[in-house]
Every structure is written in C-alpha cells, then in structure tokens.
N, C-alpha and C positions, 0 to 999 in steps of 0.2 A: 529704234528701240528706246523706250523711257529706262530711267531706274527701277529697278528692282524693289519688292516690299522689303523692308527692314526684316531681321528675323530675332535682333534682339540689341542690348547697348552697343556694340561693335559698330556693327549694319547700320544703325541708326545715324551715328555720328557721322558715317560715311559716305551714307547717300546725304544729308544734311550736308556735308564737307560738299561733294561733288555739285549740290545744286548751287552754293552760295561757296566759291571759296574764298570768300573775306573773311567766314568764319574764322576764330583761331580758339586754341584748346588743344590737349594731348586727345589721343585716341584711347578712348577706355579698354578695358580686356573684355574677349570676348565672353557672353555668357554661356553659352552652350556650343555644340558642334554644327548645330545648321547655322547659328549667328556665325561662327568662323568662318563655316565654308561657303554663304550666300557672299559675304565680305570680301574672302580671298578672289573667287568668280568673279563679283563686280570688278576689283583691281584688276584682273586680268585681262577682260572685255575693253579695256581704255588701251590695251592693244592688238585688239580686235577691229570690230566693227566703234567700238564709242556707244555714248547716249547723247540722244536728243537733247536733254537736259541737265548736262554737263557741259563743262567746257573741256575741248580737247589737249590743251595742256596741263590738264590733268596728269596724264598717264604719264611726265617726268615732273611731277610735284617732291619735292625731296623729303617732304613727312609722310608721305600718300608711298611713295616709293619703299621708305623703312617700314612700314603698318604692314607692307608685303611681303619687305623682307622677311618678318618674323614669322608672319602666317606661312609664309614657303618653307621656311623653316623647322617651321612644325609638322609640316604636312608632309616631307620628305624625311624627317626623322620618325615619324609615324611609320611611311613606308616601308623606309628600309628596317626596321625593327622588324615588322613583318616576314621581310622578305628572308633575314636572319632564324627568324625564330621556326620558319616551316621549313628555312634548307640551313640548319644550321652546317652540315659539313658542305657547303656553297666551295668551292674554290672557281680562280679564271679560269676559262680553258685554255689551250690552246688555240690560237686561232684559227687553221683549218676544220679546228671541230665545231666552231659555232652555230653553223645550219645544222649538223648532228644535234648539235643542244636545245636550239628551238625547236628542235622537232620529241626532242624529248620531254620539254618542259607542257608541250604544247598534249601530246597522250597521255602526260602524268595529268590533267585538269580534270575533275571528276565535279565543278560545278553544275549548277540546277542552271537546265537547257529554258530557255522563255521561250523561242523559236517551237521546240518539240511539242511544246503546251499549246503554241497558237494552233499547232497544225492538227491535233487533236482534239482539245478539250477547252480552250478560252472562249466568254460568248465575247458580242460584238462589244459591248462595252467596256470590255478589260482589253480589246486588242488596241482600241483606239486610246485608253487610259496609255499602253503602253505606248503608241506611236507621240504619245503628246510629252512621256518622258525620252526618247531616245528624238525628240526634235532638238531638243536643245543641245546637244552633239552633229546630230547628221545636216541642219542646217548651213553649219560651216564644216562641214566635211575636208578632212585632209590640210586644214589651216593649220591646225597647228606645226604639222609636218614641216610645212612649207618652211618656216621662221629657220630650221637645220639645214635649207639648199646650201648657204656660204659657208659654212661651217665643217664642210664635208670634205675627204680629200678626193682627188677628181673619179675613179672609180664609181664610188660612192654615188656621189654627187649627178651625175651621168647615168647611175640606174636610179636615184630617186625621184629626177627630174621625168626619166621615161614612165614611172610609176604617176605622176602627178600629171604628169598630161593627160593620162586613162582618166585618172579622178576630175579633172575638170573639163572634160569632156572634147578632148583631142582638137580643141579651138572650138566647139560648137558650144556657142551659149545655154541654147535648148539639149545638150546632152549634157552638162556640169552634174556632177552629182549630188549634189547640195540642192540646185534648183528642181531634177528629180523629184528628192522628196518632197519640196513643197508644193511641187503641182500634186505629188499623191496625196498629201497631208489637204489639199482644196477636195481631189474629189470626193474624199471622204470626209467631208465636212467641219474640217478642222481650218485653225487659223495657218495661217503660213507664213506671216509674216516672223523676219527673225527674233529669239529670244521670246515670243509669244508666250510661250510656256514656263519660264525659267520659274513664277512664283508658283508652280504646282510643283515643282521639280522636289524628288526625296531626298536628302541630306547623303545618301548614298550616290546617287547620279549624278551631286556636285562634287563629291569628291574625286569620281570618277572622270568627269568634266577636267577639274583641275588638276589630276594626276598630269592628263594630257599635256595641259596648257604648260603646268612648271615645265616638263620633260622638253617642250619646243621653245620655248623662250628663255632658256639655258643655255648655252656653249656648251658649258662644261658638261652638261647630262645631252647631249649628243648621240649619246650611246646608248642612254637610255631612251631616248625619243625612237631612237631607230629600233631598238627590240622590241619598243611599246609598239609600235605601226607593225612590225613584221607577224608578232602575235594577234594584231589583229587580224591582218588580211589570213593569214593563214588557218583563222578559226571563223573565215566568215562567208563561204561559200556553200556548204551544207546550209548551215541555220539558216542561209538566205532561200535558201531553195524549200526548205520546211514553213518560211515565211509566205512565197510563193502559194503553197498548198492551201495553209490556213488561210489566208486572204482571200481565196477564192472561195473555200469552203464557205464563208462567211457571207459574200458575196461582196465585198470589197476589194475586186482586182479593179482591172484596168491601170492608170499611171499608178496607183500606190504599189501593188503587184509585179509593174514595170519595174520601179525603184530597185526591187529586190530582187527581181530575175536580173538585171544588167551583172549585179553581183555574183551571181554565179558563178560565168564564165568568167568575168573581170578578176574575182578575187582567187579564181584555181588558178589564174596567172601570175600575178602578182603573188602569193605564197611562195614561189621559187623564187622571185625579181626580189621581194625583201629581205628571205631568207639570206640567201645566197649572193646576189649581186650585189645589196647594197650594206647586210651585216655583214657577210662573211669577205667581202674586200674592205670593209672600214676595220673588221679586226687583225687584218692581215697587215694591213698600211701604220695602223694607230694600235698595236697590241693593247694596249693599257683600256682599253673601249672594250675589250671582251668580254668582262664580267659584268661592266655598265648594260653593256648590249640584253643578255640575260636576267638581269635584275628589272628594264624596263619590261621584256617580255612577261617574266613570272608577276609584276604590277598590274598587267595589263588585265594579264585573266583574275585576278585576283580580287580588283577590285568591280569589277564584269561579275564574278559571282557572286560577292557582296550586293552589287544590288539587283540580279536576280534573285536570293535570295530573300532582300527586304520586302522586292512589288509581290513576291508568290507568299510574303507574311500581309501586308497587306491585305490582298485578298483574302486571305482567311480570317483575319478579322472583320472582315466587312460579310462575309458568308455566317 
C-alpha cells in the first residue's frame, strides 16, 4: 500500500514527512476533520501493515509519535463526550452484569440498518460503493483486536484467542477472513488489494476506522477494545445474513455472498464468546474495565450509525 492522498495541511506535511524523513518542521494544525482523520489513519497504519513509500521506522518516530498523540487525543475526548452526553446517567456496573449491559446497550441502538437497505432497495452500484467503504476495515479484520491478546488476564485472554482463531480462519489461509473479502471484493470486480480504497473512504468511515485502531493499540483502553469487538460480533450476524439476500438479489453472490454467509453462523457464536467469556471474565478479574468495557460497546454502534447515516446522506444527494 502507497501513501494516502493528503486531505489537507496536516495530511500534507505527513505523508511529505513519511516519504522523505530528513524533512524537519513542526506539524501544522489540522484543517478540517477529514485532514485529522486521513492523518490520524495514516499514523496508525505504521502499525499495521506500513507503506511502500515510507520507511518503517517511521512508526516510533518521536515527533510522528506526539502528532498522534494529540490526534488520539482528540479523537477519544470527542468520543467519550459522546458517550457522556447520550448516557449521561452511565455508571459501572457491576461486573457480573456486564453481558446484561451489552446486551442492553446493544437493543437500545435504533441506528439506520445499510444491510436491510442492500437486501431490499440498494442498486448494484451503491452496494459495491458500499463494499469499497467497508474494505478498508474488513481487509484487516480482527487486527486490531489482536494488539489486546497480552494485555488480557488469562480468562480473557484464552476466549479472545479462541475468537481469533475463527477470525483468521482456524489455520487455513484460504478461510482468513480478511482474505474472504478480498477474493469477494475480486469477484465482483473490485480492487483487493489492501488499503485500495482508503482515498474514497468518508470522514465517517475513518473515524470509525480509527475508533477501532486507538481502542487496540492501548493498554489502558483494553476495555474498551474489548466492548468495541463484543458490540460488534453481537450486532453482526442478522445484517450479514440480510447481506447474503441482497447480494444475491443483485446477482453478486458467490465468494463475496461467501464472505457474509461465513458470518452468520460465526458471529451468532462469537456474541456469547465476547459477551461473556471474554467481557464478562475481564470485568470480573479487572473490575475497573467494566464501564471501559461498555463505553467501547456504546463507541461501536455509534459511530457504525454515524456513518450509515452519512453513505444513506450521500445517496440522496447524488439521487
């Protein structure tokens, strides 16, 4: 994967920085929210997969590192403002109750469904619009997750690993879930290679992106990385199956319809395995994790409706 397009002074200076870092210079401010959040992304990505046209010591550059810190900074006080401001009577729970709470958090979500829309009413061009924004997530499926295995206490740690085996496809290369979608993403005539997409990506779907990324390459949001993942699996087995319908309807099954039938079954299991196995033993062992636990969950869907809400505004401007 090359660099990113710039999206504005920020971005600029930073893939500039990354291709050539002899440059020297502070890092300007950023000028709008897709300049931050293309910026924050690329930082992240240097502990990911890298770019081709970077160098990889990059990613513990100590100005490169603070330009991050800030942006994480913002991006997590954004968050949790949020997460404040729609529950403001939030307390911890108790830790036994924590599966009770995802599952609460999870029926209180009354966002705009993009799945219910494919399987009804999307044509072919907005499903694949869509597949080309949810690549640059499902590409590296479950990665960020991963970064929380050590960090976990062994309960935890021992059902997150059993979850992550499913996801990367129980040793089988050709069942990884990540590479799933890009053999779906081929046969429906898209690119597949990683990050292909990230300069079409909406300022929502990076934020979204990077919610992920801070939450797993945290220690300390641990808690929330793990609510975030549990919200996910747990709201992602219907939609995938509604995914299923429209793609066929459309005539786009085969492996990309694969993709999201595997989900099904996988993620009606994994909804107990995260709930329960791996949130509700990390807040039993680590109390002080339980309201963290919860605040990634309610993150999760949150910013998932945000940008469902922005591609079904999209589309109406384009209609």
């Amino acid at each position: 994967m090359r660099l990113p397009k710039p999206r504005g002074g920020l971005s600029e200076w930073l893939v500039a920085r990354l291709a050539d870092p002899g440059l020297t210079g502070s890092a300007p401010a950023a000028d709008s929210w897709d300049d931050e959040s293309i910026a924050l992304w690329t930082l992240h990505e240097l502990s990911f997969r890298g770019f081709e046209d970077a160098d990889d010591r990059a990613e513990w550059d100590p100005d490169l590192l603070g330009v991050r810190r800030g942006l994480e900074t913002a991006l997590e006080e954004r968050l949790r403002e949020r997460w404040t401001t729609a529950v403001p009577s939030a307390t911890a729970p108790a830790p036994a109750e924590v599966p009770t709470a995802l599952q609460e958090i999870v029926a209180a979500d009354d966002g705009p469904s993009l799945a219910d829309r494919v399987r009804r009413h999307f044509e072919r061009d907005q499903v694949l619009e869509l597949l080309r924004q949810r690549s640059v997530y499902h590409l590296k499926e479950s990665d960020p997750s991963a970064f929380v295995v050590p960090r976990l206490p062994v309960r935890a740690k021992a059902a997150l690993m059993a979850l992550q085996f499913d996801e990367y496809g129980d040793g089988d290369p050709n069942r990884l879930h990540s590479h799933l979608f890009a053999r779906g993403l081929e046969a429906v005539g898209l690119r597949a290679e990683y990050g292909a997409y990230v300069d079409d990506a909406i300022v929502e779907n990076l934020e979204m992106n990077n919610a992920g990324s801070l939450f797993g390459l945290h220690r300390r949001l641990r808690g929330a990385a793990m609510g975030h993942l549990a919200a996910f699996e747990m709201t992602s087995s219907l939609p995938s199956r509604k995914m299923v319908q429209g793609l066929e309807r459309l005539g786009l099954d085969g492996p990309m319809s694969a993709y999201y039938d595997e989900h099904v079954e996988a993620d009606a299991i994994h909804e107990h395995l995260a709930a329960r196995d791996i949130c509700g033993t990390l807040a039993e062992d680590e109390p002080d994790q339980a309201a963290e636990i919860l605040f990634g969950a309610w993150t999760c869907l949150d910013v998932e409706a945000r940008f469902a809400t922005a591609m079904l505004g999209v589309w109406e401007d384009q209609r």
